[in-house]
N, C-alpha and C positions, 0 to 999 in steps of 0.2 A: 446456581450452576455456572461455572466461569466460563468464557470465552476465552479460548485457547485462538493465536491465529499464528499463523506458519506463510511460507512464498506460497506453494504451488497448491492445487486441488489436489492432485496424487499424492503428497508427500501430506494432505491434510485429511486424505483417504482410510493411508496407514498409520497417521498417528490417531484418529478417530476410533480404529479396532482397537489399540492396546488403553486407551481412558476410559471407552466405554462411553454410559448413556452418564455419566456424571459431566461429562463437560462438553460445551459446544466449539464444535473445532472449525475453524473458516480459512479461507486464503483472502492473501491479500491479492496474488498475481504480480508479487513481484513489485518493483517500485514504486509508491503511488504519486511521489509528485517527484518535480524533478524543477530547473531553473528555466522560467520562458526561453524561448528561442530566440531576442531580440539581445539589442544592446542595453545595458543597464539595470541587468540584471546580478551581477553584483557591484554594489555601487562603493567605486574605490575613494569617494572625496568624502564617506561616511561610514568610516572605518568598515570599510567590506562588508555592510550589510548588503544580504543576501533575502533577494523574493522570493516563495515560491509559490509552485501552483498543481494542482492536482488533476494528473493525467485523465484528459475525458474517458476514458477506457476504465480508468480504477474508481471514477466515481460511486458507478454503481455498487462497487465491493468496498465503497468506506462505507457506504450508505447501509449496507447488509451486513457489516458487523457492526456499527452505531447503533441498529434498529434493534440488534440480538442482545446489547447494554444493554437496551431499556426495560429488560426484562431479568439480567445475567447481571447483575454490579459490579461485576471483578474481570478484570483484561489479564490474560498473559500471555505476553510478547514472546514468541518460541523459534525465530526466524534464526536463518545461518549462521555458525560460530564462528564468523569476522569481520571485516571492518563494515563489509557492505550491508549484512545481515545485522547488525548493531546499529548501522546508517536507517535500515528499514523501519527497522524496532521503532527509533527515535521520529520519524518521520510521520510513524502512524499515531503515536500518540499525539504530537504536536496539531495534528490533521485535525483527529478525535477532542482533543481540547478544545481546537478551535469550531466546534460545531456546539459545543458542550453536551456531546454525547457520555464524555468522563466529566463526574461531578469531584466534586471535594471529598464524597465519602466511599469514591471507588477506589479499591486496589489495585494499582498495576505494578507489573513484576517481570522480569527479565528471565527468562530460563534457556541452557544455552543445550546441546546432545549432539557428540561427534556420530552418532551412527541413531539410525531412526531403527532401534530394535527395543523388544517392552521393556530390559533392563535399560538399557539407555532413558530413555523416556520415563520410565517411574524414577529413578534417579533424581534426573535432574528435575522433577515436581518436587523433590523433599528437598532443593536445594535455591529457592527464588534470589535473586539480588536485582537489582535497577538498573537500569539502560546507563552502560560504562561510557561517560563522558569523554574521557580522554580519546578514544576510539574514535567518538561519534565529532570530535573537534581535528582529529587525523583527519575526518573524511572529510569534512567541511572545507576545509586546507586545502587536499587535494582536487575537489570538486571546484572551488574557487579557482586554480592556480589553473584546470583543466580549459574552464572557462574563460578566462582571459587570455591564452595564447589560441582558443581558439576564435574569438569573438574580437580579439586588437588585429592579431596578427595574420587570419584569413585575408578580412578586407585588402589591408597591403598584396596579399599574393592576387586577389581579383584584380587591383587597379596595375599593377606592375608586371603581371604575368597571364595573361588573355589566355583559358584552360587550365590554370592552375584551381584545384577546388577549395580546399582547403591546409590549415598546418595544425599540428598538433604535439604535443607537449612529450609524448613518447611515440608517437606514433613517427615523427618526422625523423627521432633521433634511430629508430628503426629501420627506417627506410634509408637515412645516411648507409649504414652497415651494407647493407643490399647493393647501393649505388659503387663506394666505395670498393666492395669486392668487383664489381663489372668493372671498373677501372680499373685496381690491380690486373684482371685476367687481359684486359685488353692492352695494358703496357707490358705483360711479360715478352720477353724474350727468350723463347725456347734454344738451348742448349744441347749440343750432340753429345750421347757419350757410348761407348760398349760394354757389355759386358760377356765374359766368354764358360761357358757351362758345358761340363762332362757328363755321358751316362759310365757309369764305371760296374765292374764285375768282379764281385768276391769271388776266393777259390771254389765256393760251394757254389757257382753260379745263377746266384741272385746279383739283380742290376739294384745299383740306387745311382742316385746325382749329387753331383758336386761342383762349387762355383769355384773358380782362379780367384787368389787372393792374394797372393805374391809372385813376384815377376819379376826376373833378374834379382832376386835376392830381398827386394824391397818391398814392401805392404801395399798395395793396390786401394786407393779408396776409390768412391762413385765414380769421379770424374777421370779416371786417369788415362782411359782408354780414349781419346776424345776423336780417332777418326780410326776410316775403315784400314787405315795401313797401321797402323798400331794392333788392331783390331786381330789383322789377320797374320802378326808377327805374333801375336798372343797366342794365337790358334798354331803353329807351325814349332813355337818353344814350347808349348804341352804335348802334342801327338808325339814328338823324336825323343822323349825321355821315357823311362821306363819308369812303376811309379811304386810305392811302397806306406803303409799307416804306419803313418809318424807318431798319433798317439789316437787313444780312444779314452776319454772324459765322459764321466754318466755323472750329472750330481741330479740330488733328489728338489725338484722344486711342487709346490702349493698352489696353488688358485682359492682364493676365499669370494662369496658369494657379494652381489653387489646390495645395496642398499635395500629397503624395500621403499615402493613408488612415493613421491608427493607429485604433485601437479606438474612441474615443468618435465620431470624423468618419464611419469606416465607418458602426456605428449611426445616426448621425442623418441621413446620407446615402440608406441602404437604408430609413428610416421614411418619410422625403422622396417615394421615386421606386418606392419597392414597400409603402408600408405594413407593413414588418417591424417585428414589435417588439425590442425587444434583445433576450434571451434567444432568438428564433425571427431573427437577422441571426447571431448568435455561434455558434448550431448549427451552421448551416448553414460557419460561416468555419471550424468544429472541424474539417468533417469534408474541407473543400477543403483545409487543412493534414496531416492525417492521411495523406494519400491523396498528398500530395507537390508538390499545385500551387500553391499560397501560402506566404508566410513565417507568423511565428507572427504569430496575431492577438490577442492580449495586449500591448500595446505603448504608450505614449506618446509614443516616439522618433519623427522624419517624416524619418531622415535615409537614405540608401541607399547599401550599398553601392559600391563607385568599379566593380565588374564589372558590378552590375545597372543602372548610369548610363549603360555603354558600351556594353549591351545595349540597352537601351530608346530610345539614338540610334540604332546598328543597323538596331534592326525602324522606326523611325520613319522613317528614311532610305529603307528599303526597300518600304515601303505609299504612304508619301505624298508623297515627294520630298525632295531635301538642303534645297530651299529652308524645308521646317520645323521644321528642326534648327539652335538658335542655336549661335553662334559658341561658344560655353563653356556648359559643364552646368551644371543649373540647381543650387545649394543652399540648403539649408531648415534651418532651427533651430525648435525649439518654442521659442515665447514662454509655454507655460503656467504660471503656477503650478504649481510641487512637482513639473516634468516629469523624468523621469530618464533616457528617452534612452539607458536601456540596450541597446532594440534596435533593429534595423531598421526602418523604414514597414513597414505591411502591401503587400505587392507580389504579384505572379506569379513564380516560382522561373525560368520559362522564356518572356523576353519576348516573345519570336516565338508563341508558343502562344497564340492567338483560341479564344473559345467553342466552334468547330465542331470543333476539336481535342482537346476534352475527354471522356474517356470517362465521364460523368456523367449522368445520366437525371433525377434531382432537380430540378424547377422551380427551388429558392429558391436550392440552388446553382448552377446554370448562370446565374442572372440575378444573384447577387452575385459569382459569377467574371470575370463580363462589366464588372459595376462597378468592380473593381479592376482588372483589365487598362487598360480605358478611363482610368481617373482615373491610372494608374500613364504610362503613354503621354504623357497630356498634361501632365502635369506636367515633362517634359521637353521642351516642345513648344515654338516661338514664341511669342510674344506674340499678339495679334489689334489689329491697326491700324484704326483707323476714323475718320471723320471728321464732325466733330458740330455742328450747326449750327443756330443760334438767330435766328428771325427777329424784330423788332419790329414790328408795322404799327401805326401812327398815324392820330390823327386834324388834320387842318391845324390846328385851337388846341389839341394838346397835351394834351386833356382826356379822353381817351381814349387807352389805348395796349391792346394787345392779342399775346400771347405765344405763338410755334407754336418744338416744340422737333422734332429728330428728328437721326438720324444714317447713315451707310454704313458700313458692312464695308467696306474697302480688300484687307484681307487676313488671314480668318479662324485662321489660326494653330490651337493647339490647339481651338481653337469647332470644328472638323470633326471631331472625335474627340470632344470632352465640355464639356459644362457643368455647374457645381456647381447644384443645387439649393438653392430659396430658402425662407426659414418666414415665413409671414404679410407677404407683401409685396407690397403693391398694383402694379399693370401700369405702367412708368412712361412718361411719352410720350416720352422720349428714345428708345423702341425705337423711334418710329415713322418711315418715310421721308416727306421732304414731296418736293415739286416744283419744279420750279428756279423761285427764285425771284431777283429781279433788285430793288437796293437803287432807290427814287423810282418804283415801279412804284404805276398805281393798282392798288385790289384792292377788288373788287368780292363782296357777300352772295351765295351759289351759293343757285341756284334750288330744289335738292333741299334738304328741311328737315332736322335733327336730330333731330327726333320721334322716325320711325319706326326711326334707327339708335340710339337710348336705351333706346327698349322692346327690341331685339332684345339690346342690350349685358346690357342687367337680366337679361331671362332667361338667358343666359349665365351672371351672375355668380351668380344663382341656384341653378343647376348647381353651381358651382364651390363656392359656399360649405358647398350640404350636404353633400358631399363633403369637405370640410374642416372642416367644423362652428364656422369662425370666422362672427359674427355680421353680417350685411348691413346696410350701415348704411340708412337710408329714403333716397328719393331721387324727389321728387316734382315733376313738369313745373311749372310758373308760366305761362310762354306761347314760342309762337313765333311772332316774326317777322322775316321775312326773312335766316334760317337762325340767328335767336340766339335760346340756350334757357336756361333762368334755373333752376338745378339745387336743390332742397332734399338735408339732409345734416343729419347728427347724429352730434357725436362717439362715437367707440368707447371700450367699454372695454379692456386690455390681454387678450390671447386666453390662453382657457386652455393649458394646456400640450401637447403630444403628447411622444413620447417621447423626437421627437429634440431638440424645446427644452428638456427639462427635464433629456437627460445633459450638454447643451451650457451650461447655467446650472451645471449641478451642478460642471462643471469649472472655467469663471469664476471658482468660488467656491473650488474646492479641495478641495470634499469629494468622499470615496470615492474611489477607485481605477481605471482602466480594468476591473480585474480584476470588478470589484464592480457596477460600474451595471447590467448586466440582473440579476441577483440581487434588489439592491434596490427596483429598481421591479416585479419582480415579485414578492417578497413582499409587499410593499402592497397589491397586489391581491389576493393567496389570500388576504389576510389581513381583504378585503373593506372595507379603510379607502379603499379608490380604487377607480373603475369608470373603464373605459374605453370609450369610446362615438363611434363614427365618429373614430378616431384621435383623439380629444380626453381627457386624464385629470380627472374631476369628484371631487372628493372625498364620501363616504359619511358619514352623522351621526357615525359611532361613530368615524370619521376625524378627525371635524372635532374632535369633545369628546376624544377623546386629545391631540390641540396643545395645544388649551386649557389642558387638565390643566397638561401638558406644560412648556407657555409661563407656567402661572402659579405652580408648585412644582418646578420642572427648567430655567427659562429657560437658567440658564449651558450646560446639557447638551446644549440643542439647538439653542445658537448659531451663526449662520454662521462667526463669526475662532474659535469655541472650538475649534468641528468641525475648519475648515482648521490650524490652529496644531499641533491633534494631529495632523493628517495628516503636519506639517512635522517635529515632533519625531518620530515613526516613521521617516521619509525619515533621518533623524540618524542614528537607530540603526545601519539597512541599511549607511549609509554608514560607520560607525565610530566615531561621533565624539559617543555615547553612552549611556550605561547604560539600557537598555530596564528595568532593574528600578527605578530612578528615575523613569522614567515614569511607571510604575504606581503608585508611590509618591504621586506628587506628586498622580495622577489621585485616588486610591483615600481619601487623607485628607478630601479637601474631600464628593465623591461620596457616603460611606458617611456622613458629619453631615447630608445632605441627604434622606438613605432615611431615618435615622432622625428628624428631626423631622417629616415627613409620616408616618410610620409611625403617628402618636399622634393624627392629624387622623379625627373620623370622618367618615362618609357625605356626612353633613345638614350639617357644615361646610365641606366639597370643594365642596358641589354651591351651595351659598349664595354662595360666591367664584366660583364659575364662573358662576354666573346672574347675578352683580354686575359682572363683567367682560365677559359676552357682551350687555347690557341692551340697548347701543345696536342691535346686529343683531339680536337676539329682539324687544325692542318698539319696534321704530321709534314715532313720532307717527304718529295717525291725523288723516283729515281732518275729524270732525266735533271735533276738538281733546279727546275722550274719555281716559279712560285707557286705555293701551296694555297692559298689565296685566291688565283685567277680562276676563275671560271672555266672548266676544261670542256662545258656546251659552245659557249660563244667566243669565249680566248680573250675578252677584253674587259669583262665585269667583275669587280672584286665581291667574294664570298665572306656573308656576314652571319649573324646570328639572329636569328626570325625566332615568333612565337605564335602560334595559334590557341587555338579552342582545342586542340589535341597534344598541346607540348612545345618542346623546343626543333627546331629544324634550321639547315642549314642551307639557304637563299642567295641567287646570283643576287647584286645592284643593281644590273641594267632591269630590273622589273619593271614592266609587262613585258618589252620587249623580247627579254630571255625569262623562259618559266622554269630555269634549273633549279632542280632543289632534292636534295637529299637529308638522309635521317641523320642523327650527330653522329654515331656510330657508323657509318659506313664507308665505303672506299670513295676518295676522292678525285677516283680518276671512272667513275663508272655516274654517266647520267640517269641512269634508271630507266631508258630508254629503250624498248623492243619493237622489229616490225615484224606486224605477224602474217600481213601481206596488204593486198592492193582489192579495193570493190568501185566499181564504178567509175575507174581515175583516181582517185583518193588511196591514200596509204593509211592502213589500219594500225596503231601504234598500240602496246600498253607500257603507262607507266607509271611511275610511284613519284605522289603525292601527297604532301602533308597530313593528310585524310584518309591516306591509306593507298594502294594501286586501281587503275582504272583504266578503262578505253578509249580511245580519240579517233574521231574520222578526220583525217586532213593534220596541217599545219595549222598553225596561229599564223595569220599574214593580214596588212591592215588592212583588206575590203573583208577578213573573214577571223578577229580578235576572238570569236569565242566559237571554237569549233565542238560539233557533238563528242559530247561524253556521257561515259556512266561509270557507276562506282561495282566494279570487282565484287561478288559477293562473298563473306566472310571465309566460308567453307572451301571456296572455289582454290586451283593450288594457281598461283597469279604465273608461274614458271611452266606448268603443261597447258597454259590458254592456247586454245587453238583461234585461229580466224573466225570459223563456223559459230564457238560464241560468243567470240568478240560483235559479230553484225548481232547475234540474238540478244546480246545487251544493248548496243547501240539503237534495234529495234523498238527500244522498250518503248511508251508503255503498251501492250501490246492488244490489238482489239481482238474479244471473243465474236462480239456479235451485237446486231440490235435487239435490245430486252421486247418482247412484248409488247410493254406498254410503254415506248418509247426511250431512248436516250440509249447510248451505246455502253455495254458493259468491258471493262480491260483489266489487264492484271500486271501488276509491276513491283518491285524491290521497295519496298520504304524503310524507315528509320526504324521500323518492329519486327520488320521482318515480310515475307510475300503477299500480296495481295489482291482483293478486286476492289473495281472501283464502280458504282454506277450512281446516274444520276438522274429521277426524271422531270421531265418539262416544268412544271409545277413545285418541285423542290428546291429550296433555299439552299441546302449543302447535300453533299453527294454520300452514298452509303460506301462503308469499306465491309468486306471481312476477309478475316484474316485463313490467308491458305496454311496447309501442313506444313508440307516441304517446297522448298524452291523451285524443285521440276514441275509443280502444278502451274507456275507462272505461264511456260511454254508449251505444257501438255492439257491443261483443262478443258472439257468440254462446254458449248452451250448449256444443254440441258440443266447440267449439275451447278456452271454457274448462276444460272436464274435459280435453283432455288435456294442457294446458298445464298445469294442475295435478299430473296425474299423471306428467306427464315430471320437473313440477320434485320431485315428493316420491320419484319411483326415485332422484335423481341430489341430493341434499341438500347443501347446502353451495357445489354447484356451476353455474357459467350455461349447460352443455350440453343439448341436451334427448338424453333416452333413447333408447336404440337401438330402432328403429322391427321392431316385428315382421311380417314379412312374410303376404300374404295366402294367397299359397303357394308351395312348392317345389315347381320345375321340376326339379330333380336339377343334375350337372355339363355344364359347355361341353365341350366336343371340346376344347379347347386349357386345359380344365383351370380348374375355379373355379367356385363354385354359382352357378347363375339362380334369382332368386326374383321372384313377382309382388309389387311392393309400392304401397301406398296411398298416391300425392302430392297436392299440393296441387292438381293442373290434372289430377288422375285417375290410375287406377294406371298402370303400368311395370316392365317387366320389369330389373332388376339385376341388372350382370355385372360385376363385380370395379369399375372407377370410370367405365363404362358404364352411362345409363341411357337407357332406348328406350320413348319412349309407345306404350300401346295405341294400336292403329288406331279409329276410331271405329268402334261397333258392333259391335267385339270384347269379349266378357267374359272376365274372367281365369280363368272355370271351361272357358270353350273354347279356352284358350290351350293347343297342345300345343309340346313341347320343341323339334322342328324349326322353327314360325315361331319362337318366343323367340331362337334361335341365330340366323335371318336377321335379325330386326329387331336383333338386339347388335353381328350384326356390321357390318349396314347403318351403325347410330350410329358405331361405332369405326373405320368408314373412313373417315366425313365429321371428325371429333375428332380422331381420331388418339391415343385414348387405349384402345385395344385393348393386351393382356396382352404386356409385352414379353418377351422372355428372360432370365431368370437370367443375372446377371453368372458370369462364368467367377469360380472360387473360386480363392483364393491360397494358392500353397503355403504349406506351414506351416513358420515360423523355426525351424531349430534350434535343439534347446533349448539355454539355455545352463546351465554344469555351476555349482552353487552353488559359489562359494569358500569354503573351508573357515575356521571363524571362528579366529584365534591364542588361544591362552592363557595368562593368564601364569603365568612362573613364579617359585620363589622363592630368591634363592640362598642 
């Protein structure tokens, strides 16, 4: 009977139903060894041999399919159809050899199946080949190449950058992109311009709108209205002319459907229409593939199977009519850079199968299974026909012309099933329908203004924006009359990223892998060099000064053609067509001359080139023409470039003396400095510090260098601090009470979050545990802290609280299982096995006797339904089976 082994349990769940009791199917769990965590684990002075070692977590589970050989003599490898899944394969046999759980006379075989359904899976059993090398020396490459910029080139950011954690090999050049855009947005220069808009009215008294597009005879672009007196000559040369269609143009245009999903379009599709981020879109697609209803979602391929093509006319023919089924299926090529197209689009295994068909409970997957059905549907679908039509009205000398665009749906095609979602993309007026309008028609100002449908649009877009956290440009009336409104505007800068723009750029450009993009952008974040904030990614100081670094002693390393070109030479490897230890070679010579002439650079000449490089964005010009530079706390210490344990920050010199310091991004004319008033003499301050914002009693003065502070709690908004909690932090840590049994119990902010603290006479360190929310800091009572304490000091080490001692025994139920009276939180209650029954009001538990306890348990357990069931019937016991007896040998 073979040993079949697969990644996960669930995906080894459902290929275990369609083999049957003929083959033993196991999980590996995913990767079982991986490179120590130390230095020299690929050893570059012998030709990149590489150690490895087997995850103490997956021990157990080589150990459980090695034991299931010694019984099963045939392996076959059935893990993911790519690079990682072929890396797995090879891993576990290399593992299994090295234990000699695989002898000389065992089989092993490679079998690959884009979709876990029984055709899929019987398939590919009638189709075995061997763990594809080339592949598995792709990953070796990349796993190597990963390792060494992570493992050379960390250290330098720990010795040279104090909070920088680590670098990585696409990770970093990812975070460039991110950095990069907050620089563009923060060197734009916004530009004024107008534009000027009519409601107008056909003879048949229908209003539509139309924009000014020529003006004094000439073509008006964006920019040409550039202030409010142009603005309101524009408005004054349209009302005093009388107006006439100049022409009416309908041409007939198409919409054809987009792609169907691989990995990077899913992501940025599901970030689009649900706000998923990759790693929370990819979960969820793991677990719709595991379970049998999707193909694999690892893919760059968009092309489909010729069954699921004929399938997906089928069910399309079937819902919505032959008429939306073209004449020939549709096909699809990726045009991406470095696409390989090795597997299917991501699809539905079973095209007929809609969302209500799904045995799945899961929010995120029932709403990404619905996306890929839908997207997979119309991508086989028609076209959508429409017809789009551009009117001109004029004025009788030419000197005015004025532009209304709009279009019909003729015949929606796949649009009845889906549309793709859009990133940053203004409303255009081509969606808009006008009214029939007839070519030498007068056309006359409509009576209702555009005022009141502007301010209603704004606050709309208002909506729209913080919810998207792209910036709203201004947009300010001038006048109206006789329905023309004269618009102010200011150009944008390019939007920060969300997740689906930046896996969508990321591809553009080549870097990373379908495999890789949630990974990567999520390690940027735990890694706290990126924050995410209303789907927008902002980069973090200590974000920003790692580029820096980066870009000014690593440039080549975190090139865009460097990054892609590696990707390209990997993609070589996969494919055959060359030596992945050349790679490494060629990588590994230039790399390691570059760790070590920064190696030799210190502190105070890193940071000198970095403040020399960052000058223009750290000191912009001020307006009184001052130095940018000086200190604007103390007026006579020059402003440098600092680093912490939290990033980069920008530091008076006169330190200690002057404690100025602001974030790199901020205004250079603002200390950070608020009073929020005065307690006892002392002036109450908050300000912002390297570490975040905080409180201060007093001034820094030299009988009093280090005055009381406390750190701002995360939640708290640092700009509605009032004084009242400014003293209640400054108070901290704050006492409940003396415990009992001696030593005082308090509760205060730490580095997990709120707390108590107690300690008694006799104990070596103090007990914590951990509060809910922050207001229990300043609101908790004694009582509940003592037992909070005393629950956490029975049960140490762990977050349970201790077994609640009852206030008394009632004895056994009739049906067997102690009642006890015990102490809750809304009063006592009698306890019976996972029954629990409130006192009545006005009953005490000293006048509880056993017969009501039994009615009020049993009262509860009628309405629950969680009364004492029966004992499972016991199974008989297997025969034993008789040891076989061990051979021995003999000698002749």
């Amino acid at each position: 009977m073979p040993v079949v082994v697969v990644e996960s349990p669930a995906k080894a769940k459902t290929i275990n139903k369609y083999l049957g009791s003929d083959y033993t199917v196991l999980a590996s769990y995913g990767h079982i060894r991986d490179l120590p965590s130390k230095d020299g684990s690929v050893d570059t002075d012998n030709d990149f041999a590489m150690t490895w070692e087997v995850d103490t977590k997956s021990r157990p589970h080589v150990k459980a399919i090695a034991d299931a050989l010694k019984d099963d003599n045939e392996l076959i490898l059935a893990t993911d159809p790519d690079r990682e899944g072929e890396a797995i394969s090879w891993h576990l046999e290399e593992a299994l050899r090295k234990r000699r759980a695989i002898k000389k006379d065992t089989p092993v075989s490679r079998v690959v199946f884009n979709a876990i359904t029984k055709a899929a899976v019987t398939e590919a059993m009638k189709n075995p080949r061997q763990v594809d090398e080339p592949l598995v020396e792709a990953y070796l490459a990349r796993r190597a190449l990963d390792y060494l910029v992570g493992f050379k080139l960390s250290p330098v950011l720990w010795r040279k950058l104090p909070g920088a954690r680590s670098a990585g090999r696409v990770q970093s050049v990812c975070l460039r992109l991110i950095v990069e855009r907050e620089m563009e947005i923060e060197a734009f220069n916004a530009q004024e311009y107008w534009s000027v808009r009519a409601l107008l009215q056909t003879p048949r008294g229908k209003d539509f709108e139309a924009r000014l597009t020529v003006l004094g005879g000439e073509k008006l672009d964006k920019m040409s209205l550039k202030d409010s007196t142009a603005a309101e000559l524009a408005v004054q040369a349209v009302t005093s002319r009388d107006l006439y269609v100049k022409s009416v143009e309908a041409k007939p245009a198409s919409r054809n459907p987009s792609a169907p999903f691989m990995t990077s379009t899913l992501q940025q599709e599901a970030s689009r229409k649900f706000g998923m981020g990759a790693r929370q879109c990819m979960n969820a697609a793991q677990r719709l593939y595991e379970a049998g209803y999707i193909t694999y979602m690892r893919t760059d391929g968009i092309d489909m199977a010729p069954e699921a093509v004929s399938a997906a006319r089928d069910a399309i023919a079937d819902r919505y009519g032959a008429e939306y089924v073209p004449s020939s299926p549709r096909i699809y090529k990726n045009k991406a850079k470095n696409a390989q197209e090795a597997h299917e689009c991501i699809r539905p295994t079973e095209m007929s199968r809609d969302t209500s068909q799904l045995k799945v409970t899961e929010d995120d997957q029932r709403k990404l299974y619905d996306l890929i059905w839908k997207r997979t549907l119309a991508c086989q679908m028609e076209g959508a026909r429409m017809e789009r039509t551009t009117v001109d009205i004029a004025s009788r000398d030419d000197q005015v012309e004025l532009r209304a665009t709009g279009q019909v749906v003729l015949f929606d095609g796949f649009l009845r099933v889906y549309e793709e979602g859009r990133d940053d993309v203004a409303q255009d007026d081509d969606d808009k329908r006008l009214p029939q309008i007839s070519q030498g028609e007068a056309i006359v100002f409509a009576k209702t203004g555009l005022a009141a449908q502007y301010a209603k649009a704004a606050d709309q877009q208002d909506a729209v924006v913080e919810s998207s956290g792209m910036q709203r440009a201004d947009s300010a009336i001038l006048s109206e009359n006789a329905g023309v409104l004269a618009l102010q505007h200011h150009t944008q800068p390019p939007p920060r990223y969300t997740e689906a723009t930046l896996v969508k750029r990321m591809e553009e450009l080549g870097i990373g892998r379908p495999s890789t993009y949630a990974s990567v952008i999520t390690t940027i974040q735990d890694r706290e060099y990126v924050r995410k904030d209303k789907n927008r990614l902002f980069p973090e100081e200590k974000g920003r000064i790692v580029t820096i670094f980066l870009m000014n002693f690593f440039r080549k390393y975190v090139g865009y053609e460097f990054t892609a070109d590696l990707e390209t030479s990997l993609d070589d490897v996969s494919a055959g067509d060359l030596d992945y230890k050349e790679v490494l070679n060629t990588f590994w010579r230039d790399f390691s001359a570059a760790i070590a002439e920064t190696s030799d650079l210190r502190v105070s000449e890193v940071l000198d080139k970095l403040d020399a490089a960052l000058a223009p964005q750290l000191y912009p010009p001020r307006e009184d023409g001052s130095d940018p530079r000086i200190c604007p706390k103390c007026g006579t210490g020059q402003l440098h470039l600092k680093t912490s344990r939290t990033g980069g920050f920008v530091g008076c010199g006169n330190y200690p003396e002057c404690r100025y310091t602001r974030p790199l991004n901020g205004d250079t004319d603002d200390t950070g400095d608020m009073e929020l008033g005065e307690d006892n003499g002392d002036t109450i301050f908050m300000r912002k510090g390297r570490f975040g914002p905080y409180v201060q009693r007093g001034e820094v003065t030299e009988e009093n260098k280090k005055p009381p502070r406390a750190s701002i709690p995360k939640n708290w908004d640092a700009a509605e601090l009032t004084l009242e909690q400014a003293l209640k932090l400054l108070n901290l840590p704050r006492e409940i009470g003396q415990h009992p049994d001696g030593g005082v119990i308090s509760a205060n902010f730490g580095r997990f979050g709120p707390y108590l603290m107690h300690k008694l006479p006799d104990e070596e360190k103090p007990v914590y545990a951990n509060l809910k929310t922050q207001d229990e800091v300043f609101e908790i009572g004694m009582n509940l802290a003592v037992e909070m304490i005393t629950e956490k000091r029975n049960n140490p080490g762990r977050g349970r609280r201790a077994a609640a001692k009852p206030l008394r025994e009632l004895g056994e139920h009739p049906d067997g299982g102690a009642m006890n009276v015990m102490d809750g939180r809304y009063g006592p209650y009698v306890k019976w096995e996972k029954v629990n029954a409130t006192l009545p009001k006005g009953v005490e538990p000293t006048d509880l006797t056993v017969e009501m306890a039994v009615e009020l348990v049993n009262e509860k357990a009628a309405k629950t339904g969680k009364g004492k069931k029966k004992p499972a019937a016991k199974k008989k016991a297997a025969p034993k089976k008789t040891a076989a007896k061990k051979k021995t040998a003999t000698s002749e």
